[in-house]
C-alpha positions as CSV (number, residue, x, y, z in Angstrom):
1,X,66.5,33.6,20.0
2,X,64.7,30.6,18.6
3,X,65.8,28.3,22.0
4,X,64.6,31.1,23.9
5,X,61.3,31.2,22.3
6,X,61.4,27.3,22.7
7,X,62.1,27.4,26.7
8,X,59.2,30.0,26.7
9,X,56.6,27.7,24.7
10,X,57.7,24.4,26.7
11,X,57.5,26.0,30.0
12,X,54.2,27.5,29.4
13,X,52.5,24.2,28.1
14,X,54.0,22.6,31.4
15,X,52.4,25.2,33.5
16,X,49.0,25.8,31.9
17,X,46.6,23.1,32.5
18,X,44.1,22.1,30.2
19,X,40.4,21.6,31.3
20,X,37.3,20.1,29.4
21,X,36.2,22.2,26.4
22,X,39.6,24.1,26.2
23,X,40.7,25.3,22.6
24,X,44.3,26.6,23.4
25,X,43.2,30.7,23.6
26,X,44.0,30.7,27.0
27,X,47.4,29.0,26.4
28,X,48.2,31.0,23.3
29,X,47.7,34.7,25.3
30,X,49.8,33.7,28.2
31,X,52.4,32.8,25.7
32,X,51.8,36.3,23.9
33,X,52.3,38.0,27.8
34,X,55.6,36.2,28.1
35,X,57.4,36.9,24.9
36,X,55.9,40.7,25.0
37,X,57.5,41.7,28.0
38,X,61.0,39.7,26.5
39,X,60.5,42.6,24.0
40,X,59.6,40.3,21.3
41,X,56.5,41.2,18.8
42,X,53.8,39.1,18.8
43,X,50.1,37.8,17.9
44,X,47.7,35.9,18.7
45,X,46.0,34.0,15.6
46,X,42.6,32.5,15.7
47,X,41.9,29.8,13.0
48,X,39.1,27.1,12.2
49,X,35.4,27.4,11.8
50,X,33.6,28.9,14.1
51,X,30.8,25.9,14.2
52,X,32.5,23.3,15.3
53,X,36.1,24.1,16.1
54,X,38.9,26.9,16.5
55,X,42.2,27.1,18.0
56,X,45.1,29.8,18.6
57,X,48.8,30.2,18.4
58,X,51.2,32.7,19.4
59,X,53.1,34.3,16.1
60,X,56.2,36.0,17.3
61,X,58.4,38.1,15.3
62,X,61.7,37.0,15.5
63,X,64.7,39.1,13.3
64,X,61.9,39.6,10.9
65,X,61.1,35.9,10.9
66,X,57.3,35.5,12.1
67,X,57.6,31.8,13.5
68,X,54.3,30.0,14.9
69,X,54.6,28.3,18.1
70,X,51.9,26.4,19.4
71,X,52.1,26.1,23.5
72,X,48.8,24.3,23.7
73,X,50.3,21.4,21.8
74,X,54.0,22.3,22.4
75,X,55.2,23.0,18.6
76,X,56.5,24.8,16.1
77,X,57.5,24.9,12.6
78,X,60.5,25.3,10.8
79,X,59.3,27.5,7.9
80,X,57.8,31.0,8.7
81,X,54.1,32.0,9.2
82,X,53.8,32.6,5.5
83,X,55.7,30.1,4.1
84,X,53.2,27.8,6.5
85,X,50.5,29.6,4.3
86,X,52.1,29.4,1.0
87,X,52.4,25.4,1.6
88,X,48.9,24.9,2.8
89,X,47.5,26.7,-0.1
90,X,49.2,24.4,-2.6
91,X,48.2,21.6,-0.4
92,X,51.2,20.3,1.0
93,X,51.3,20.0,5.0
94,X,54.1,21.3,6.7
95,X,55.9,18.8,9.0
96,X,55.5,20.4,12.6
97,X,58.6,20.1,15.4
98,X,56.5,18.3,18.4
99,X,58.3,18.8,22.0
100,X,57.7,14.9,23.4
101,X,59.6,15.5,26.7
102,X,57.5,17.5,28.4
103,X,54.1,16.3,29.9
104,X,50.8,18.9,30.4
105,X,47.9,18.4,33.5
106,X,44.4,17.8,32.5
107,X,42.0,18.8,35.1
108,X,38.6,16.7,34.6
109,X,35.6,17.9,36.0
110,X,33.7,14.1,36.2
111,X,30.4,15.6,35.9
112,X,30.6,17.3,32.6
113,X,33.4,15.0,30.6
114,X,31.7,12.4,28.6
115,X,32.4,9.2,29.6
116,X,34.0,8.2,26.6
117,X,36.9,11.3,27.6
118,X,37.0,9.6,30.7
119,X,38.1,6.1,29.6
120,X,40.6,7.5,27.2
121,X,42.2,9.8,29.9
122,X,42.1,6.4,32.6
123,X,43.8,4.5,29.5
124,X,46.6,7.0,28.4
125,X,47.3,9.2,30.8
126,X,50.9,8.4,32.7
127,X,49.6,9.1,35.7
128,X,46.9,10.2,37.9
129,X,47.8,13.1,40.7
130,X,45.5,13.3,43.9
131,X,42.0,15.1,42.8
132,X,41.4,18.9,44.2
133,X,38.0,18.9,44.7
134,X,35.7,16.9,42.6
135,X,38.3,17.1,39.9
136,X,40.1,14.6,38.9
137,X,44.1,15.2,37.3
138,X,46.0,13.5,35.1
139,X,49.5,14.5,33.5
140,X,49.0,13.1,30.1
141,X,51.6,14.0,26.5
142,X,48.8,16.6,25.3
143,X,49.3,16.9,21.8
144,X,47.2,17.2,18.0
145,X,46.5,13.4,18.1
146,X,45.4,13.2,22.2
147,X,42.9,16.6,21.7
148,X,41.7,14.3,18.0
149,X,41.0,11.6,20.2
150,X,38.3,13.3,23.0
151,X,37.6,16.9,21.1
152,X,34.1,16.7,20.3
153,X,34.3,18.9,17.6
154,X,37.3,17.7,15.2
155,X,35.3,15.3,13.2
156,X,32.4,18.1,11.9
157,X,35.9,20.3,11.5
158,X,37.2,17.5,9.7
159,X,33.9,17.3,7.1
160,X,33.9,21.1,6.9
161,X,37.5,20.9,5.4
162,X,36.7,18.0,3.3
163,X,33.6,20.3,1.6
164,X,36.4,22.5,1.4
165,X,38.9,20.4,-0.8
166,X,40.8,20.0,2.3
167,X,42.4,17.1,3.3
168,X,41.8,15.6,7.0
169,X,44.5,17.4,8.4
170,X,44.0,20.0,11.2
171,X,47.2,22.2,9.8
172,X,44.7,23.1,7.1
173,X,42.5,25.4,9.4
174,X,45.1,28.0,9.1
175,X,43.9,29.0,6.2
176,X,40.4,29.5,7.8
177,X,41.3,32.9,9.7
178,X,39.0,34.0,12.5
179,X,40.6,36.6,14.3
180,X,44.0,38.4,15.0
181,X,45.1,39.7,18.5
182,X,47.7,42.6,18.4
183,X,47.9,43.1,22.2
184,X,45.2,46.3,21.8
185,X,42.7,45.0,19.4
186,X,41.4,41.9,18.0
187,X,40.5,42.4,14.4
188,X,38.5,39.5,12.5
189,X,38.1,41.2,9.4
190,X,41.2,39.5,6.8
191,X,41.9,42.7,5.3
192,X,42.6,44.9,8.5
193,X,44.1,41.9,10.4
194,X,47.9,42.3,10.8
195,X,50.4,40.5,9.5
196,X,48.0,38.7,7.5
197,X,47.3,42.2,5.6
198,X,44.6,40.7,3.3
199,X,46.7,37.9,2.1
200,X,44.6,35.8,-0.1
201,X,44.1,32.4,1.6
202,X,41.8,30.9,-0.9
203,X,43.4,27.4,-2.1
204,X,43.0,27.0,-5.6
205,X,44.1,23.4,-5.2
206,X,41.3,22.9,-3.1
207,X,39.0,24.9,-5.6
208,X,40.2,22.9,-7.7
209,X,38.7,19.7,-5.7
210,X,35.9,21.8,-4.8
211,X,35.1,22.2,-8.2
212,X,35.8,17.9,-9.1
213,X,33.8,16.7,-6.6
214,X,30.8,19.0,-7.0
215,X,31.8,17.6,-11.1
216,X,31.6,14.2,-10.0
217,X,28.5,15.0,-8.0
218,X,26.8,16.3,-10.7
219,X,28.0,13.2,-13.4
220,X,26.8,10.8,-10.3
221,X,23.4,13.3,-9.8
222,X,23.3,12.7,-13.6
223,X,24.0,9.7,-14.0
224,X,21.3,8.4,-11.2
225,X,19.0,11.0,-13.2
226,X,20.0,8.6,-16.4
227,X,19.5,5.4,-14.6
228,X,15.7,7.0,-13.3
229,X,15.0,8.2,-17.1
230,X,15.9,4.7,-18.6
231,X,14.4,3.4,-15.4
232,X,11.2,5.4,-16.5
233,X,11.5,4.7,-20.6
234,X,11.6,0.8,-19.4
235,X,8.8,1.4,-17.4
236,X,7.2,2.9,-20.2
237,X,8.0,0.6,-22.8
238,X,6.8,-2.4,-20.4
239,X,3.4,0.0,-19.9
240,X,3.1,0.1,-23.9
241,X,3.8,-3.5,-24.5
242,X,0.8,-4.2,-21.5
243,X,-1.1,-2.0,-23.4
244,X,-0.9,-3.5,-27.0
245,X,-1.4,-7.0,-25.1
246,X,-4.7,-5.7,-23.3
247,X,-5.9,-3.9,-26.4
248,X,-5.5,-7.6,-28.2
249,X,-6.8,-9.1,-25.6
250,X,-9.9,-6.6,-25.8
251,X,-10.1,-7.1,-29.5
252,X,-10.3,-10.7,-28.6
253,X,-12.7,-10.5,-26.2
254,X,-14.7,-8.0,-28.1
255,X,-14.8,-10.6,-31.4
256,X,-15.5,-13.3,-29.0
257,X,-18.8,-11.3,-27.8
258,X,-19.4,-10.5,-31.4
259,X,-20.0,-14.0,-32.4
260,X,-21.6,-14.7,-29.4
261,X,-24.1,-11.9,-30.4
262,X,-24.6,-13.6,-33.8
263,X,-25.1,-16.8,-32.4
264,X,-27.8,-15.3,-29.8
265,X,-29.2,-13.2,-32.3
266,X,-29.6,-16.2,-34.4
267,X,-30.6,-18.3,-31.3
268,X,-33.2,-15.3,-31.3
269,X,-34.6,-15.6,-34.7
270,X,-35.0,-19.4,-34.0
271,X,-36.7,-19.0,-30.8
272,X,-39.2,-16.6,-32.4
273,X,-39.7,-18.6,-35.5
274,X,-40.3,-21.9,-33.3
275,X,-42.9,-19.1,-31.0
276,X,-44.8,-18.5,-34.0
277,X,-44.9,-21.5,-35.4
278,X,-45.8,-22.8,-31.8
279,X,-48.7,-20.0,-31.4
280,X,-50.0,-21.2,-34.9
281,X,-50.0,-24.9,-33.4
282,X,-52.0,-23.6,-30.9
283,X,-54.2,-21.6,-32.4
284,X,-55.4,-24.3,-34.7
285,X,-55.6,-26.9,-31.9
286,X,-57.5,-24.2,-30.1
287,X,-60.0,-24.6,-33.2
288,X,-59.8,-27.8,-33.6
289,X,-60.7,-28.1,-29.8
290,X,-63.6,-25.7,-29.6
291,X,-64.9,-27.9,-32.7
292,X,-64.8,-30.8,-30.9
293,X,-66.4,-29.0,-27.7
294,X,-69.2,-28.0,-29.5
295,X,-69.3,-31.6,-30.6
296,X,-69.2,-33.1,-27.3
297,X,-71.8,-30.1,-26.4
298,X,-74.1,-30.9,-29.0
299,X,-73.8,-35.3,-28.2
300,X,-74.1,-34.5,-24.1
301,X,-77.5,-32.5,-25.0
302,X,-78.5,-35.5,-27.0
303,X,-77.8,-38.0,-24.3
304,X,-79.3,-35.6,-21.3
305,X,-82.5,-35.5,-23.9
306,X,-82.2,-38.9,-24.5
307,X,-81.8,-39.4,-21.0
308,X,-85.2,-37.4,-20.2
309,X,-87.1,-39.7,-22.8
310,X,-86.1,-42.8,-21.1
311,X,-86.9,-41.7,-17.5
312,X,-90.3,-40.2,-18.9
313,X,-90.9,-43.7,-20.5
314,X,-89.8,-45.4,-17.6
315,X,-92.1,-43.5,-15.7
316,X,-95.2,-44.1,-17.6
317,X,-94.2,-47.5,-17.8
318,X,-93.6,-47.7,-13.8
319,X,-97.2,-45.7,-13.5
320,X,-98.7,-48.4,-15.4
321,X,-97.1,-51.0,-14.0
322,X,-98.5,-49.7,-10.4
323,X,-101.8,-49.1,-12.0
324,X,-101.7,-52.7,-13.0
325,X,-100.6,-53.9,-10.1
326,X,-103.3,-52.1,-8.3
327,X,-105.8,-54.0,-10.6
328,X,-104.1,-57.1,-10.1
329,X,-104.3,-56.5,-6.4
330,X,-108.0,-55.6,-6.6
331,X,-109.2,-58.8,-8.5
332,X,-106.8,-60.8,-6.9
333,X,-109.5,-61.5,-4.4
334,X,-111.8,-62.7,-7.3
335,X,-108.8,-64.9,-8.7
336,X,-108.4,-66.8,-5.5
337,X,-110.9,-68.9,-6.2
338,X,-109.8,-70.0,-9.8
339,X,-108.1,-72.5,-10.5
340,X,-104.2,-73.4,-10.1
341,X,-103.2,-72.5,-13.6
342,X,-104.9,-69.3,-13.9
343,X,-103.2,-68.5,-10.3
344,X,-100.1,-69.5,-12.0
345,X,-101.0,-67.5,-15.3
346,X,-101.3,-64.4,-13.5
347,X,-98.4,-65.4,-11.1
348,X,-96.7,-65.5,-14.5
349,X,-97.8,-62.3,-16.3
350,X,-96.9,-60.3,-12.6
351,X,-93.5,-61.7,-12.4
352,X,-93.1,-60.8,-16.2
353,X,-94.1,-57.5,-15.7
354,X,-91.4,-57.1,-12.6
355,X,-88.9,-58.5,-14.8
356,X,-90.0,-56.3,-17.7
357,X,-89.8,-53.5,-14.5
358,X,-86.2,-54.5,-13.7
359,X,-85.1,-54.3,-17.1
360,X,-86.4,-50.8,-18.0
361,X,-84.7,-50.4,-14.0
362,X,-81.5,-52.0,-15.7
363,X,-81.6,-49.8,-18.9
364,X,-82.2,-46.7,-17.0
365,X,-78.9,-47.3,-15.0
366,X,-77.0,-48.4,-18.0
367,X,-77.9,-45.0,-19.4
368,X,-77.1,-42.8,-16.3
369,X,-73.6,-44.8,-16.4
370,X,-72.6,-44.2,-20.0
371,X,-73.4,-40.6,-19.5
372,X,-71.6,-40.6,-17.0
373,X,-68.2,-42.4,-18.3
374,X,-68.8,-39.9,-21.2
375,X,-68.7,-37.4,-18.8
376,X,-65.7,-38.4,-17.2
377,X,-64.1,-39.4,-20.9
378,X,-64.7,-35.9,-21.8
379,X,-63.3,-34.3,-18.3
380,X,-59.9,-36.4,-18.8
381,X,-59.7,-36.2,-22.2
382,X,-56.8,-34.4,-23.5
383,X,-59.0,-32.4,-25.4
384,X,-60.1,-30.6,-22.5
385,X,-56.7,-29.9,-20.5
386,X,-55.4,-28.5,-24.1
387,X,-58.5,-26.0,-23.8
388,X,-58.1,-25.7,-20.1
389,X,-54.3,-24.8,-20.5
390,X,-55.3,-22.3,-23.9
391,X,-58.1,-20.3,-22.4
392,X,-55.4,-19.8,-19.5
393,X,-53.7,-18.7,-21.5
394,X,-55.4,-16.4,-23.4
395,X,-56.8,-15.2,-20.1
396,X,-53.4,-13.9,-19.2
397,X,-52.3,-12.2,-22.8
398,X,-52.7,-8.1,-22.5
């Protein structure tokens, strides 16, 4: 019985091609067709993850033995289908017999295989038949390790088991049921699926790694959470040990301002007491000034008076000279006649009076220039510019 099942499962993965995006359904209900009308009982078991991938195999009941063969990868295992189970849920794989004689077609539509699929199938395919179509055909040894190799979906299946506390094994996806065919209904709800009769597939071995990793998750969440705290306390503590330094270096500062208050207070104080003092200089040379003003007052109204008695003088002098002169003039027709030395007595007596004239001329201008050099004196005397520079500034005092 189990060579005739073999024949069955070797000539149906000759004959059924594979195509781009198959997942071995097709395969495993021709199979199921086959052995049925043999008169042998059989399934059709859907496994994996919906996602990202699934495949099927053909469980046939054989003298009460349910053996899985696999014709879309030409297998079969030794052990029954729940010893198969039983293994995988203690997470040990079960060693699968691989048929490696016979060879499967793979029809390649060029436009929708990745190129990737393509250079695999050009490198490790035996042989290429003539294309039908726009397809291309290679016979290739279609097994687990060729469908790894260009299925898109086998490494998000393999993740999935790993979150699962799988290993990377594909055997494992067993225990991921989907759906079971009896020939009349297809029933993917575990508990009314037959033969599996709500067997628990849960693997507490896997649980168990489940449960470590998500452990050594946490311990690495918590320890990164330990490294950000410390991280965080030495920030802190570097924060506290700025903060003492700038509050010293504040303290500093602010002692270095105090003293620099008392010295500018003190500054200050000097600069007021040197004001004062000042403003009482002043003050008293103001006085002191304003006497001597009133002096220079009192001695330039003596010399303008004095200066109005000479030119008065000088002026009766100068009319009696004229008047004299006029005299002179007047009998100088009756001196004509006199003799030489009375000409030369009154030549005499005139050029005594002009020289008497030119003195009191001389005196007069000797005057006007001592006024005014005492003028001048007094307009360049310091005297003056300190009273100049103290009514200014007085003028400009609220």
């Amino acid at each position: 019985m189990s060579r005739q099942l073999n024949r069955i499962r070797r000539k149906v993965y000759r004959e059924t091609p594979v195509a781009t995006g198959e997942t071995g359904r097709a395969t495993a209900l021709t199979m199921w067709r086959i052995v049925t009308k043999k008169g042998f009982r059989a399934w059709c078991y859907e496994f994996g993850f919906s996602g990202s991938l699934t495949h099927t195999v053909t469980i046939v009941d054989a003298d009460d033995v349910l053996l899985i063969h696999d014709a879309f990868f030409n297998l079969t295992y030794r052990l029954g289908f729940h010893a198969v189970l039983d293994a995988l849920r203690d997470g040990r794989p079960v060693p699968a017999k691989a048929e490696i004689r016979d060879r499967k077609i793979y029809v390649m539509d060029p436009a929708l295989e990745p190129a990737g699929n393509v250079r695999w199938l050009e490198a490790n395919a035996e042989r290429e038949f003539a294309p039908v179509g726009d397809r291309r055909r290679f016979e290739v040894l279609w097994n687990d390790q060729a469908f790894a190799a260009i299925s898109p979906g086998v490494e998000a299946a393999y993740r999935e088991l790993e979150a699962r506390g799988f290993p990377r094994d594909l055997q494992f996806l067993m225990l991921q049921a989907v759906e079971m065919f009896d020939g009349e209904k297809s029933h993917r709800d575990i508990g009314e699926m037959p033969v599996l009769g709500g067997r628990d597939l849960q693997s507490p071995l896997a649980a168990l790694r489940v449960a470590a990793t998500r452990a050594n998750r946490e311990l690495a969440s918590e320890r990164e959470r330990g490294a950000e705290r410390d991280a965080i306390i030495l920030r802190l503590e570097g924060e506290r040990d700025a903060a003492k330094s700038s509050h010293a270096e504040v303290a500093a500062e602010a002692k270095r301002l105090g003293n620099q208050i008392v010295q500018l207070r003190a500054a200050l104080d000097d600069e007021n007491a040197r004001f004062v003092a000042e403003r009482e200089a002043m003050q008293q040379a103001l006085t002191e000034a304003s006497a001597q003003a009133r002096a220079y007052d009192a001695e330039i109204a003596a010399a303008i008076s004095e200066l109005s008695r000479v030119r008065a003088e000088w002026n009766a002098e100068r009319r009696a000279w004229e008047s004299d002169l006029a005299e002179l003039r007047a009998s100088a027709g009756l001196w004509i006649g006199q003799s030489s030395d009375a000409l030369r007595t009154a030549m005499s007596e005139r050029d005594a009076a002009i020289g008497g004239r030119e003195k009191a001329i001389a005196d007069r201008d000797r005057a006007r220039a001592e006024l005014s050099a005492r003028l001048e004196a007094w307009d360049n005397s310091p005297w003056r510019r300190l009273r100049a520079v103290v009514w200014r500034a007085l003028s400009k005092r609220p």
